[in-house]
matplotlib code that plots the C-alpha trace (Angstrom):
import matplotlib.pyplot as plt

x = [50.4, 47.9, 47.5, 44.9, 42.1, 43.5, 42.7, 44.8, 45.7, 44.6, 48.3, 48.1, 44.4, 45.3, 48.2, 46.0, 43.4, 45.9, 47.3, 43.9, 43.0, 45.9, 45.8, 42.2, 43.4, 45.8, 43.5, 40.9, 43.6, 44.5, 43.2, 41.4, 41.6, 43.1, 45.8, 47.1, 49.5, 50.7, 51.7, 48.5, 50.8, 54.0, 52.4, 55.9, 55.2, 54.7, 56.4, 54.3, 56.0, 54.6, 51.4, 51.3, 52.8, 50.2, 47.0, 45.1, 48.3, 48.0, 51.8, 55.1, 57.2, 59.0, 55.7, 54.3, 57.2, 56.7, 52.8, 53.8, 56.6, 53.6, 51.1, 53.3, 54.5, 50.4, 49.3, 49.1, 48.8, 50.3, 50.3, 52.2, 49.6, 46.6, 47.6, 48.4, 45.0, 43.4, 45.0, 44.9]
y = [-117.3, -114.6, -111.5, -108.4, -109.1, -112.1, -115.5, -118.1, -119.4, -116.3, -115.4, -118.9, -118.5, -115.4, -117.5, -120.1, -117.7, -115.3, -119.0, -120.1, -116.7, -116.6, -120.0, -119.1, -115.9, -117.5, -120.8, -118.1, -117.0, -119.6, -120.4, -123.5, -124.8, -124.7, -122.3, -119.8, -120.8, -116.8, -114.2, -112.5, -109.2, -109.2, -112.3, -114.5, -117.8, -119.7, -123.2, -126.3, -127.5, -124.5, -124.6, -127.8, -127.3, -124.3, -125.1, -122.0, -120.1, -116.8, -115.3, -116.0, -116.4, -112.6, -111.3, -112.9, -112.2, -108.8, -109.0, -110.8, -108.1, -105.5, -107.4, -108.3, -103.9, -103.1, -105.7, -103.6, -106.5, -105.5, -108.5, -107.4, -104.6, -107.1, -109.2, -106.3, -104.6, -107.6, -108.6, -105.6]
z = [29.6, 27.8, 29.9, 30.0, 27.9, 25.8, 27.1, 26.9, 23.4, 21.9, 20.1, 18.7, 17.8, 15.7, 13.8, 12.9, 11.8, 9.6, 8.0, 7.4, 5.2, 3.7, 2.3, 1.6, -0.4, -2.4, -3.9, -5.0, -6.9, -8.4, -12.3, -13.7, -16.9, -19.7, -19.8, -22.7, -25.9, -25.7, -22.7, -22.4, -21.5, -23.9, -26.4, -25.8, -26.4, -23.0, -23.2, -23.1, -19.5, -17.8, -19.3, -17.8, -14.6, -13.8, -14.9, -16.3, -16.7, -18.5, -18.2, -19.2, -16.3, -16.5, -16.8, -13.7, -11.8, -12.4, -11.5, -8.4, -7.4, -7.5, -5.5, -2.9, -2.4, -2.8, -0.4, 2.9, 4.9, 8.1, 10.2, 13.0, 13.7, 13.1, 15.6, 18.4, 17.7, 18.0, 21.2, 23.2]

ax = plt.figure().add_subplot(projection="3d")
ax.plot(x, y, z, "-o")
ax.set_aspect("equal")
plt.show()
């Protein structure tokens, strides 16, 4: 049971709503295509299995890993503080 201003369903509304975006968020990112024979960071040869595992891939594996260790500290998605400003 929602209280204050929230009506009822409105934590699960919010859920929904921060999946949806973030599934939205993460196919924009994803590549099409062909994808390249070399690292386009360190030029390391990227193997033939993940070229076709990841279509449009552009990285070796360390590389990426080290892309995604950056994204995911400047992301400054706060989801807990979303959700209670939104619901207050």
């Amino acid at each position: 049971m929602a209280t204050g201003w929230a009506g009822d369903g409105a934590v699960q509304d919010q859920i929904d709503a921060t999946v949806k975006d973030g599934i939205k968020r993460a196919r924009s990112q994803l590549r099409q295509g062909p994808g390249l024979t070399h690292c386009e960071e360190c030029d390391a040869k990227i193997p033939e299995a993940r070229r076709q595992a990841v279509p449009g891939v552009r990285m070796c594996v360390a590389c990426q890993e080290q892309v995604d260790a950056r994204e995911a500290l400047d992301s400054g998605y706060n989801r807990r503080g979303s959700k209670d400003s939104q619901l207050r």
